[in-house]
HTML snippet that shows the backbone in 3Dmol.js (N, CA, C, O; Angstrom):
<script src="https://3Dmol.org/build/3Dmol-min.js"></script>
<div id="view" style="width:600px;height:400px;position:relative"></div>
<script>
const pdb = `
ATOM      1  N   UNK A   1     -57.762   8.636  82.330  1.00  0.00           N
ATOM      2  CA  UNK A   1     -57.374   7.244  82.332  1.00  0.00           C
ATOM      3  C   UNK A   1     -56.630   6.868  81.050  1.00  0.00           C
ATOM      4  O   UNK A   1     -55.488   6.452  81.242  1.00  0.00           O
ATOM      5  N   UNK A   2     -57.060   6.933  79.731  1.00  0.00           N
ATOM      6  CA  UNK A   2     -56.315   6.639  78.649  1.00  0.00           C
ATOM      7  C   UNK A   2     -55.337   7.796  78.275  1.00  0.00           C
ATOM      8  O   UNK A   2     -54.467   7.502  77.456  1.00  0.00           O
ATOM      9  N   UNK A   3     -55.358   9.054  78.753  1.00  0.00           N
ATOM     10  CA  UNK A   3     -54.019   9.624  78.815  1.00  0.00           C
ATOM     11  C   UNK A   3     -52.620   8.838  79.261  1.00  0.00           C
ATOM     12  O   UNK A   3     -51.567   8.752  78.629  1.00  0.00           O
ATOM     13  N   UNK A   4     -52.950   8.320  80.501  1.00  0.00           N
ATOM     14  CA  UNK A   4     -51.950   7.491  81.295  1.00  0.00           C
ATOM     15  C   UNK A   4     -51.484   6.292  80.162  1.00  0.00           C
ATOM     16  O   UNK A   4     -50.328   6.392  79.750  1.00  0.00           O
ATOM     17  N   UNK A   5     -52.291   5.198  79.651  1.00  0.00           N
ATOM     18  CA  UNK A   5     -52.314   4.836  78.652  1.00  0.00           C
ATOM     19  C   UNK A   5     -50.998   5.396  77.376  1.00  0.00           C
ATOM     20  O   UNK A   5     -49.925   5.041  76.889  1.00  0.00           O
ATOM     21  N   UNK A   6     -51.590   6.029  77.344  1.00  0.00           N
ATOM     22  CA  UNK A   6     -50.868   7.132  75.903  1.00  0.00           C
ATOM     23  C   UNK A   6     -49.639   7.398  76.433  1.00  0.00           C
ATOM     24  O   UNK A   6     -48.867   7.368  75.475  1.00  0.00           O
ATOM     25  N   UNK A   7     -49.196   7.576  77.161  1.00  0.00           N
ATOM     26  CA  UNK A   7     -48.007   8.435  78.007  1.00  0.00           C
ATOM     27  C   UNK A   7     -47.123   7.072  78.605  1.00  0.00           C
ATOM     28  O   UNK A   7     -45.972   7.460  78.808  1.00  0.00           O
ATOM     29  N   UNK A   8     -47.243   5.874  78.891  1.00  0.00           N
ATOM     30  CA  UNK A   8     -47.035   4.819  79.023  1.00  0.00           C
ATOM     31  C   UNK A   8     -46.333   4.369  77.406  1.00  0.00           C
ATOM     32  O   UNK A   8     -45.208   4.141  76.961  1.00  0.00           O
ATOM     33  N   UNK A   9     -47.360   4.395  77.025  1.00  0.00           N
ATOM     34  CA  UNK A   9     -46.649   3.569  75.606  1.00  0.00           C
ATOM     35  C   UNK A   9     -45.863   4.622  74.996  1.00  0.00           C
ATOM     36  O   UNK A   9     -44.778   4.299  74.513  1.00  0.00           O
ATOM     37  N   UNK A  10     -46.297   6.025  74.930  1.00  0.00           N
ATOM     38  CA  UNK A  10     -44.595   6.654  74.221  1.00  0.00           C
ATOM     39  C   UNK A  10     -43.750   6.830  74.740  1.00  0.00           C
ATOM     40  O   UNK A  10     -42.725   7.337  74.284  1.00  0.00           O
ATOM     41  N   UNK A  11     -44.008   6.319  76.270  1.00  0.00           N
ATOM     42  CA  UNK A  11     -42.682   6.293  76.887  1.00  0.00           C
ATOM     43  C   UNK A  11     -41.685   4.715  76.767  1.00  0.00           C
ATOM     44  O   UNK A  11     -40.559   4.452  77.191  1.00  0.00           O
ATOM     45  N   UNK A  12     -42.420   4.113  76.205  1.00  0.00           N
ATOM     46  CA  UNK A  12     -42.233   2.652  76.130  1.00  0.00           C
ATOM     47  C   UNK A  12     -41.652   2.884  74.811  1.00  0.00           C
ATOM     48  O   UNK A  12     -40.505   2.437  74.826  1.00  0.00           O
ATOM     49  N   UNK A  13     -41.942   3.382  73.693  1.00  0.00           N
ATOM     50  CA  UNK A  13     -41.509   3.490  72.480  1.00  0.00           C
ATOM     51  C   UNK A  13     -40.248   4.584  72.335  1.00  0.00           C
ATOM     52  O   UNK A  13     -39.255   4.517  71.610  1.00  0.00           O
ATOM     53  N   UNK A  14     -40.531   5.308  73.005  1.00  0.00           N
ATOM     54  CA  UNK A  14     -39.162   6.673  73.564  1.00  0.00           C
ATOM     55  C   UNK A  14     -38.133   5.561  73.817  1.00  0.00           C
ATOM     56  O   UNK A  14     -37.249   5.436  72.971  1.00  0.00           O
ATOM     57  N   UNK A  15     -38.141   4.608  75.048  1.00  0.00           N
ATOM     58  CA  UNK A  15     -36.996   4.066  75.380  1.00  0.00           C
ATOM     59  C   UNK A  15     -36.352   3.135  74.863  1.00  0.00           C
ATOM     60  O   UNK A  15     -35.164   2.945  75.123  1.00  0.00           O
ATOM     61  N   UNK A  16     -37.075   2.366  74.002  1.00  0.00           N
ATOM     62  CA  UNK A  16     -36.853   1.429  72.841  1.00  0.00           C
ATOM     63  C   UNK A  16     -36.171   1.731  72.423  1.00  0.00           C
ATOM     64  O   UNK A  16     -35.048   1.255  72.588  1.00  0.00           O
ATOM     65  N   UNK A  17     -36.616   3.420  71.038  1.00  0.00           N
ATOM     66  CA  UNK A  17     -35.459   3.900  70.269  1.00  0.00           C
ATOM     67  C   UNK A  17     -34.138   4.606  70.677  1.00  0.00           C
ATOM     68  O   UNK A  17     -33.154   4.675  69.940  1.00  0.00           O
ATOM     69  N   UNK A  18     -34.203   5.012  71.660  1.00  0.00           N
ATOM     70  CA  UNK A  18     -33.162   5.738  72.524  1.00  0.00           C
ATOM     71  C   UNK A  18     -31.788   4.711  72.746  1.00  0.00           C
ATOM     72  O   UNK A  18     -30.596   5.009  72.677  1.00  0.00           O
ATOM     73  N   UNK A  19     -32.419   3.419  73.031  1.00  0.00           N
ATOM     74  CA  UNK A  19     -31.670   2.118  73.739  1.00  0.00           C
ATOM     75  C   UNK A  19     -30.959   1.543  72.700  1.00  0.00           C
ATOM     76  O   UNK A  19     -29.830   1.057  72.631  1.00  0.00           O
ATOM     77  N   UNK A  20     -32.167   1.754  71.638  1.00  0.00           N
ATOM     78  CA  UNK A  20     -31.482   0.926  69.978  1.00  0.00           C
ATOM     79  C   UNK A  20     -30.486   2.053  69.303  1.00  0.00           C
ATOM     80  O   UNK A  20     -29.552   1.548  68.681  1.00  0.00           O
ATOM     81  N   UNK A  21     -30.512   3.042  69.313  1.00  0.00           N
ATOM     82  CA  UNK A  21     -29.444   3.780  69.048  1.00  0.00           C
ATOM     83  C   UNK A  21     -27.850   4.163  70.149  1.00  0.00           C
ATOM     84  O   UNK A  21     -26.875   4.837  69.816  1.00  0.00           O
ATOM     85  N   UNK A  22     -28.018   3.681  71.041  1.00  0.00           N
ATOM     86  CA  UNK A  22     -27.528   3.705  72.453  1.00  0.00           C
ATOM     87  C   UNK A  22     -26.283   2.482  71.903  1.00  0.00           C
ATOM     88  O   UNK A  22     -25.082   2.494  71.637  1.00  0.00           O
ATOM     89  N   UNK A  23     -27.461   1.429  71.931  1.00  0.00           N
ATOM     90  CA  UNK A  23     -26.584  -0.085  71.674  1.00  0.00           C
ATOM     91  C   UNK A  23     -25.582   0.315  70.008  1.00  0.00           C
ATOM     92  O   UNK A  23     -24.380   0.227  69.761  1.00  0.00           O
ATOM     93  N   UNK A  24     -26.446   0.635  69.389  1.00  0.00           N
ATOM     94  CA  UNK A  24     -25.598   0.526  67.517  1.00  0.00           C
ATOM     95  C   UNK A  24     -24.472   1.334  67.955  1.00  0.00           C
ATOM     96  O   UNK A  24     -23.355   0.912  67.658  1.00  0.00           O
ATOM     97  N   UNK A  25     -24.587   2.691  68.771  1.00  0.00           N
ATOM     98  CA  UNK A  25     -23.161   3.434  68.991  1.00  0.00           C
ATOM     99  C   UNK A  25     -22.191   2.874  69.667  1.00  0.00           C
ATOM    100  O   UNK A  25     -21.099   2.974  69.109  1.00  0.00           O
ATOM    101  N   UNK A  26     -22.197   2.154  70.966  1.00  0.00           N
ATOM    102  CA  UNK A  26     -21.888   1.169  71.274  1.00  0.00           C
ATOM    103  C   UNK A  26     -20.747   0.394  70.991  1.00  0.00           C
ATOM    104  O   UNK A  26     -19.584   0.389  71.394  1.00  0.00           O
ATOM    105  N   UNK A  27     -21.904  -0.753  69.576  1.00  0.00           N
ATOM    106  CA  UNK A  27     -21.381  -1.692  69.180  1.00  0.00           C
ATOM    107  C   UNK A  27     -20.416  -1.238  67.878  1.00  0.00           C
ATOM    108  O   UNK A  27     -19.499  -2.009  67.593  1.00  0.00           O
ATOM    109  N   UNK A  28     -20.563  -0.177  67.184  1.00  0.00           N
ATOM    110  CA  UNK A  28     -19.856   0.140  66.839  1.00  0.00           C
ATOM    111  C   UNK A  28     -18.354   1.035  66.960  1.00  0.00           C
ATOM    112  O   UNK A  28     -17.623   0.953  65.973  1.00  0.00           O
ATOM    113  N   UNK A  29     -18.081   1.515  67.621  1.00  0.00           N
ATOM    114  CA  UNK A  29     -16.783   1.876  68.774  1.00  0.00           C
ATOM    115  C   UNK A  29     -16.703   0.336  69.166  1.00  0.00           C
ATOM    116  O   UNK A  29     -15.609  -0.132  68.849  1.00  0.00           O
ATOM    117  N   UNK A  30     -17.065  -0.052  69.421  1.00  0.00           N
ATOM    118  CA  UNK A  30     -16.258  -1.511  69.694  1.00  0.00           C
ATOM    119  C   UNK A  30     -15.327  -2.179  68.867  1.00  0.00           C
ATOM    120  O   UNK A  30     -14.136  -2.443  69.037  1.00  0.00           O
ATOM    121  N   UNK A  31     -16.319  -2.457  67.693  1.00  0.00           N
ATOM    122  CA  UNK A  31     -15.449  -3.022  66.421  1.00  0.00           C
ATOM    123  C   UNK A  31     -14.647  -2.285  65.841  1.00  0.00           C
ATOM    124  O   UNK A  31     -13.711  -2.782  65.216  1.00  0.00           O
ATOM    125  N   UNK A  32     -14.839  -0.877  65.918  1.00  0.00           N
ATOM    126  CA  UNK A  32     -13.593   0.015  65.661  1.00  0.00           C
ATOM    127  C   UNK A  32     -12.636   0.132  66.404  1.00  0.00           C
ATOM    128  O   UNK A  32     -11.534   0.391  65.920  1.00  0.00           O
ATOM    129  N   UNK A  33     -12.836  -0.056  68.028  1.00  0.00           N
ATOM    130  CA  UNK A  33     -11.526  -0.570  68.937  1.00  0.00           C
ATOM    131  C   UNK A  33     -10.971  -1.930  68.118  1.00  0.00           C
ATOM    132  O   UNK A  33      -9.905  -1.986  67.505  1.00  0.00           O
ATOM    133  N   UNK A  34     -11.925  -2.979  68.256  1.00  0.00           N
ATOM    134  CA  UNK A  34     -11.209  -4.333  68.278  1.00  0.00           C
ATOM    135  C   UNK A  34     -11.942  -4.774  67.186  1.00  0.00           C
ATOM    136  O   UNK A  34     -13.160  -4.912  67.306  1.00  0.00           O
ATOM    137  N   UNK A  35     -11.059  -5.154  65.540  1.00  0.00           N
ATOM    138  CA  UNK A  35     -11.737  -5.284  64.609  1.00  0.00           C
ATOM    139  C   UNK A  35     -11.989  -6.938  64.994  1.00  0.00           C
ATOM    140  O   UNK A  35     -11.430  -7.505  65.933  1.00  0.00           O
ATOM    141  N   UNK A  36     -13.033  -7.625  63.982  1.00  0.00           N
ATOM    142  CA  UNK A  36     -13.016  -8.796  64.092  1.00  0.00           C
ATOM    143  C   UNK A  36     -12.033  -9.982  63.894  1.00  0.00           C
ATOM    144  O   UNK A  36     -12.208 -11.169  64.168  1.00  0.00           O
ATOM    145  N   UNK A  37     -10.851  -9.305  63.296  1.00  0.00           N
ATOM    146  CA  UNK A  37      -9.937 -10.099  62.133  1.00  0.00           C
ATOM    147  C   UNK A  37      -8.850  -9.126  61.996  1.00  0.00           C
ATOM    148  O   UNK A  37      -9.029  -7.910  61.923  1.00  0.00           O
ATOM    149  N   UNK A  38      -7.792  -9.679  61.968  1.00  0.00           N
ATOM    150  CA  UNK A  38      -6.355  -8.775  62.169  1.00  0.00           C
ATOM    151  C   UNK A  38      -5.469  -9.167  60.949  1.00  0.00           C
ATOM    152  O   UNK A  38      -5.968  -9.841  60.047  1.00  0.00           O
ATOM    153  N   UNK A  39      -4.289  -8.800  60.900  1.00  0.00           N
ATOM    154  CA  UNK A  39      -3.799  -9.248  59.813  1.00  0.00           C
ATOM    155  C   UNK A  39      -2.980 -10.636  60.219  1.00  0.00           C
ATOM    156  O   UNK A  39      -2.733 -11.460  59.338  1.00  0.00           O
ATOM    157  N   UNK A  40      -2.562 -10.861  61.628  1.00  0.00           N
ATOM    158  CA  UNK A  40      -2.011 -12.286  61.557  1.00  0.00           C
ATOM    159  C   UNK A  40      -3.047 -13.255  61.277  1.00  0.00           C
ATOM    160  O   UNK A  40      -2.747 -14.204  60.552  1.00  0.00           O
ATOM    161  N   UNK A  41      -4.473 -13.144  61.840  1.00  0.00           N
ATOM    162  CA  UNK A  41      -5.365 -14.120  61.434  1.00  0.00           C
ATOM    163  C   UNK A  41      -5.476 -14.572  59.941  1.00  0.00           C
ATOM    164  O   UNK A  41      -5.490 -15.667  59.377  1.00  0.00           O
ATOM    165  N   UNK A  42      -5.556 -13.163  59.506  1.00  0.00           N
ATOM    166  CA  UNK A  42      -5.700 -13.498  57.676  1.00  0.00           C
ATOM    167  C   UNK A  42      -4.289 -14.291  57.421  1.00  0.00           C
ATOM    168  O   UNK A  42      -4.132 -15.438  57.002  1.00  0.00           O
ATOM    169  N   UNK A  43      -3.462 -13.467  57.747  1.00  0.00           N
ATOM    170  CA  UNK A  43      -1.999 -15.085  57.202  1.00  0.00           C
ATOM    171  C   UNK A  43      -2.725 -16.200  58.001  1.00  0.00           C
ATOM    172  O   UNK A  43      -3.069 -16.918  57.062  1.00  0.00           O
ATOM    173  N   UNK A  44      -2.920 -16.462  58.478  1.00  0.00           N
ATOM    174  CA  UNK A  44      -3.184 -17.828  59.318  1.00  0.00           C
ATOM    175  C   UNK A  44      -4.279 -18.587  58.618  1.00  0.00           C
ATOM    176  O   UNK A  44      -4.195 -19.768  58.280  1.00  0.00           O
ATOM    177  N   UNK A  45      -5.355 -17.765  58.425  1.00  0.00           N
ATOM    178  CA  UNK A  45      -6.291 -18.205  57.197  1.00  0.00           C
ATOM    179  C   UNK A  45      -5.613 -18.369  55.723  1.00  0.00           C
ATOM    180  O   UNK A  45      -5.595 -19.442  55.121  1.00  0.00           O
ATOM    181  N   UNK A  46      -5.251 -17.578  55.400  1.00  0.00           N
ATOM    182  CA  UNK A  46      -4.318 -17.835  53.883  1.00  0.00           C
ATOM    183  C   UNK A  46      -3.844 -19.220  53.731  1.00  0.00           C
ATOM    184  O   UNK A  46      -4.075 -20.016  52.820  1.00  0.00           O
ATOM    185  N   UNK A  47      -2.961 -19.391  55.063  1.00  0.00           N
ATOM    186  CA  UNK A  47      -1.504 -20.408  55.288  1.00  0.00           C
ATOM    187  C   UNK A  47      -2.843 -21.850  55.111  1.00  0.00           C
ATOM    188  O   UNK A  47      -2.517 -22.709  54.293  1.00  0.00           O
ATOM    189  N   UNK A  48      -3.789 -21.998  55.605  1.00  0.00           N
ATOM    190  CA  UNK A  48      -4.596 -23.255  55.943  1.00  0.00           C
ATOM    191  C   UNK A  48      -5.333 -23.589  54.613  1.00  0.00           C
ATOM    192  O   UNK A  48      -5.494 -24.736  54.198  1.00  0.00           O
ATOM    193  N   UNK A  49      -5.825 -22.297  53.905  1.00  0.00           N
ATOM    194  CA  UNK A  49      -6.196 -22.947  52.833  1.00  0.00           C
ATOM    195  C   UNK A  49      -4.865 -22.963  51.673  1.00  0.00           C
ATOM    196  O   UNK A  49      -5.163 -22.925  50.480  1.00  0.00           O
ATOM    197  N   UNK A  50      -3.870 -23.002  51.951  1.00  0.00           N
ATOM    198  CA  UNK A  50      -3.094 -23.533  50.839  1.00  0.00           C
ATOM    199  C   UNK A  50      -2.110 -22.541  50.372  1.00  0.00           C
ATOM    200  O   UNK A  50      -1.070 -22.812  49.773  1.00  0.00           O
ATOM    201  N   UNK A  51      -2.619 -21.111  50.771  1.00  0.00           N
ATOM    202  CA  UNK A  51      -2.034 -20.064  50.044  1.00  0.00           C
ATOM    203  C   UNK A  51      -0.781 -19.385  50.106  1.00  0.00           C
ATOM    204  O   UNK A  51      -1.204 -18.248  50.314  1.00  0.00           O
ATOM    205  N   UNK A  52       0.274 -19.289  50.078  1.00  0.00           N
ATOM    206  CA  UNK A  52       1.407 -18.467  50.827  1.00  0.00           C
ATOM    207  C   UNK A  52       1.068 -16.817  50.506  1.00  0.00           C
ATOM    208  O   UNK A  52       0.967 -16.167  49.466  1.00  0.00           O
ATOM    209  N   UNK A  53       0.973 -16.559  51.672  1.00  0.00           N
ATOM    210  CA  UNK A  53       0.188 -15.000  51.246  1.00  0.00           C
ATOM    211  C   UNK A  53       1.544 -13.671  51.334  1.00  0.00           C
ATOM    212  O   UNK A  53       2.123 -13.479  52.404  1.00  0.00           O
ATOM    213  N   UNK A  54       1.809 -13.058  50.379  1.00  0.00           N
ATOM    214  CA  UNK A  54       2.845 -11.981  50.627  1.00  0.00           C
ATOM    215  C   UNK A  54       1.882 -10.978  51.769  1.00  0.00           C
ATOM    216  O   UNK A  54       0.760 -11.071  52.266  1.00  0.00           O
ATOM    217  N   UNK A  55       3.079  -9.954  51.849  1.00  0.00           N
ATOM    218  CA  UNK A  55       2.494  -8.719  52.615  1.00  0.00           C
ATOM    219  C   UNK A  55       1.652  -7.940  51.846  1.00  0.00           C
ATOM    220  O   UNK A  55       0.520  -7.510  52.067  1.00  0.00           O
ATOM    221  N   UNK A  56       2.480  -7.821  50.803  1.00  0.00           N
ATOM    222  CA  UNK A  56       1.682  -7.132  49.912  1.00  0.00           C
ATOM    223  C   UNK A  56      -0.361  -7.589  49.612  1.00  0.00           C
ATOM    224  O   UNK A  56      -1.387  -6.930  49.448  1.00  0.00           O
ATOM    225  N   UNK A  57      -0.103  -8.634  49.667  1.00  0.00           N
ATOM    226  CA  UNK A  57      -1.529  -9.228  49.488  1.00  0.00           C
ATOM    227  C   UNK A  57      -3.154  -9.536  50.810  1.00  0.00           C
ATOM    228  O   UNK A  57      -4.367  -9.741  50.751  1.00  0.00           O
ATOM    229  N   UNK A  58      -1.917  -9.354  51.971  1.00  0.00           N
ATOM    230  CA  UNK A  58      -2.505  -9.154  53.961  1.00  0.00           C
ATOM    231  C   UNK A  58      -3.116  -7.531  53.326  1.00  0.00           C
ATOM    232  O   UNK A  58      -4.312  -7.244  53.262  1.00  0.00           O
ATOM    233  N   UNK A  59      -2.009  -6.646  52.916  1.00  0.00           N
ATOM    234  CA  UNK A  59      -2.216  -5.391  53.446  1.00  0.00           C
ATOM    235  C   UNK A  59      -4.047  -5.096  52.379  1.00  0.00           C
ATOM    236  O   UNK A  59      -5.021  -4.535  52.879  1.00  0.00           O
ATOM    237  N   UNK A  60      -4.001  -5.650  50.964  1.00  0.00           N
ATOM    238  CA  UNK A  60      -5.081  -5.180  50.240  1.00  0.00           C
ATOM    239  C   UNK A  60      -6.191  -5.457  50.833  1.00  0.00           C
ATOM    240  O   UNK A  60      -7.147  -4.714  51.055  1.00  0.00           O
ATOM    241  N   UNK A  61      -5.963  -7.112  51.214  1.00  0.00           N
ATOM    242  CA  UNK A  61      -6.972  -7.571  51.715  1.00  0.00           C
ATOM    243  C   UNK A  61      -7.723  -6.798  52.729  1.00  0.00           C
ATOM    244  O   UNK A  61      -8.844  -6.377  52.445  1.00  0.00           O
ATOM    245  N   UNK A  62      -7.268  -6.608  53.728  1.00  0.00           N
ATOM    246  CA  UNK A  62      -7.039  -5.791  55.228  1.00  0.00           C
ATOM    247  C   UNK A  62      -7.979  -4.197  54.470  1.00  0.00           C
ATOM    248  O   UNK A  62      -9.073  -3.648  54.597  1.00  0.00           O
ATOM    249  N   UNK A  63      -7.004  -4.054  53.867  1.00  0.00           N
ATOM    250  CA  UNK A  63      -7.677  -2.504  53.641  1.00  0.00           C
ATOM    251  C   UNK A  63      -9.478  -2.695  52.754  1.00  0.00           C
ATOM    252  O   UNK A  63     -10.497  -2.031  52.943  1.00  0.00           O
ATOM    253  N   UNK A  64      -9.271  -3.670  51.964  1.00  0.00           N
ATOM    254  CA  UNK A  64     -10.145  -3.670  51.013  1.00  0.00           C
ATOM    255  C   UNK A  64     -11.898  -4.410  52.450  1.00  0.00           C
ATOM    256  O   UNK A  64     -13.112  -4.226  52.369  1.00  0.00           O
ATOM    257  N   UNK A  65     -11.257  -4.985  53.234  1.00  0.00           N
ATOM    258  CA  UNK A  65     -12.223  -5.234  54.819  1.00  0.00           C
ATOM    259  C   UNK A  65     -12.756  -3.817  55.252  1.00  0.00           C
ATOM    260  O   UNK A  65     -13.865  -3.284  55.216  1.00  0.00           O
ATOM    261  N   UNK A  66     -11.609  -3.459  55.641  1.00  0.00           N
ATOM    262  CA  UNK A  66     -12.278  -2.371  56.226  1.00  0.00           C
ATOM    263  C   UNK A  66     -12.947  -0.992  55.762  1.00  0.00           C
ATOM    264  O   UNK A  66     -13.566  -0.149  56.412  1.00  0.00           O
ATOM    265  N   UNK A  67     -12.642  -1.054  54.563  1.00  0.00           N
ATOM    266  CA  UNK A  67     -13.874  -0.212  53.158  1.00  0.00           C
ATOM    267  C   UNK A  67     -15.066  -0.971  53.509  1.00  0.00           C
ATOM    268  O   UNK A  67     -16.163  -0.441  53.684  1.00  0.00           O
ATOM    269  N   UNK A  68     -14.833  -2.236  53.611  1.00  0.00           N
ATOM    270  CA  UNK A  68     -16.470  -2.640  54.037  1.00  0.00           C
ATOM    271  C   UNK A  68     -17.294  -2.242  54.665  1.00  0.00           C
ATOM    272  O   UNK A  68     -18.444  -1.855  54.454  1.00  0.00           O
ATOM    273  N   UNK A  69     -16.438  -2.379  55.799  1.00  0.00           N
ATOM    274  CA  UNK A  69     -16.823  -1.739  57.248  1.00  0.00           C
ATOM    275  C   UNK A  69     -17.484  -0.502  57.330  1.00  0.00           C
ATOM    276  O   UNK A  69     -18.565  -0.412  57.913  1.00  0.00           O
ATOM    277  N   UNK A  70     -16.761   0.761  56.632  1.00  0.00           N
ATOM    278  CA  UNK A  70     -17.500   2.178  56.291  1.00  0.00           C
ATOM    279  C   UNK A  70     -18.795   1.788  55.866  1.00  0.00           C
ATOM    280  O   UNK A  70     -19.617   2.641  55.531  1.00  0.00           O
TER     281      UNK A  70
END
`;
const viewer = $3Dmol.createViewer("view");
viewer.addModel(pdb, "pdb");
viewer.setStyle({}, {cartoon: {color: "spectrum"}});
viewer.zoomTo();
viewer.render();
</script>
């Protein structure tokens, strides 16, 4: 009887972690397909708070994001 028990819950805990590593792989290939934020957004953000943003300054930004990301 408490075998069944036992065998129940590590199977309950088996599928948990399986699912939670399942989802993080997932969600990550995702955001590496489709980042959150592109570089026209960042001009577009720049442009609203005031800033005139060169290319030069999209591209650091951009790169210096996605170091995050790693």
């Amino acid at each position: 009887m408490w075998i069944n028990i036992l065998i129940g819950v590590l199977s309950l805990i088996a599928g948990v972690a399986i699912g939670f590593f399942i989802a993080r792989k997932t969600m990550m290939n995702y955001l590496k397909k489709n980042p959150p934020i592109n570089e026209k957004m960042l001009r577009v953000m720049m442009m609203q708070m005031g800033m005139n943003p060169s290319q030069k300054k999209i591209t650091q930004m951009m790169k210096a994001m996605n170091n995050q990301m790693k």
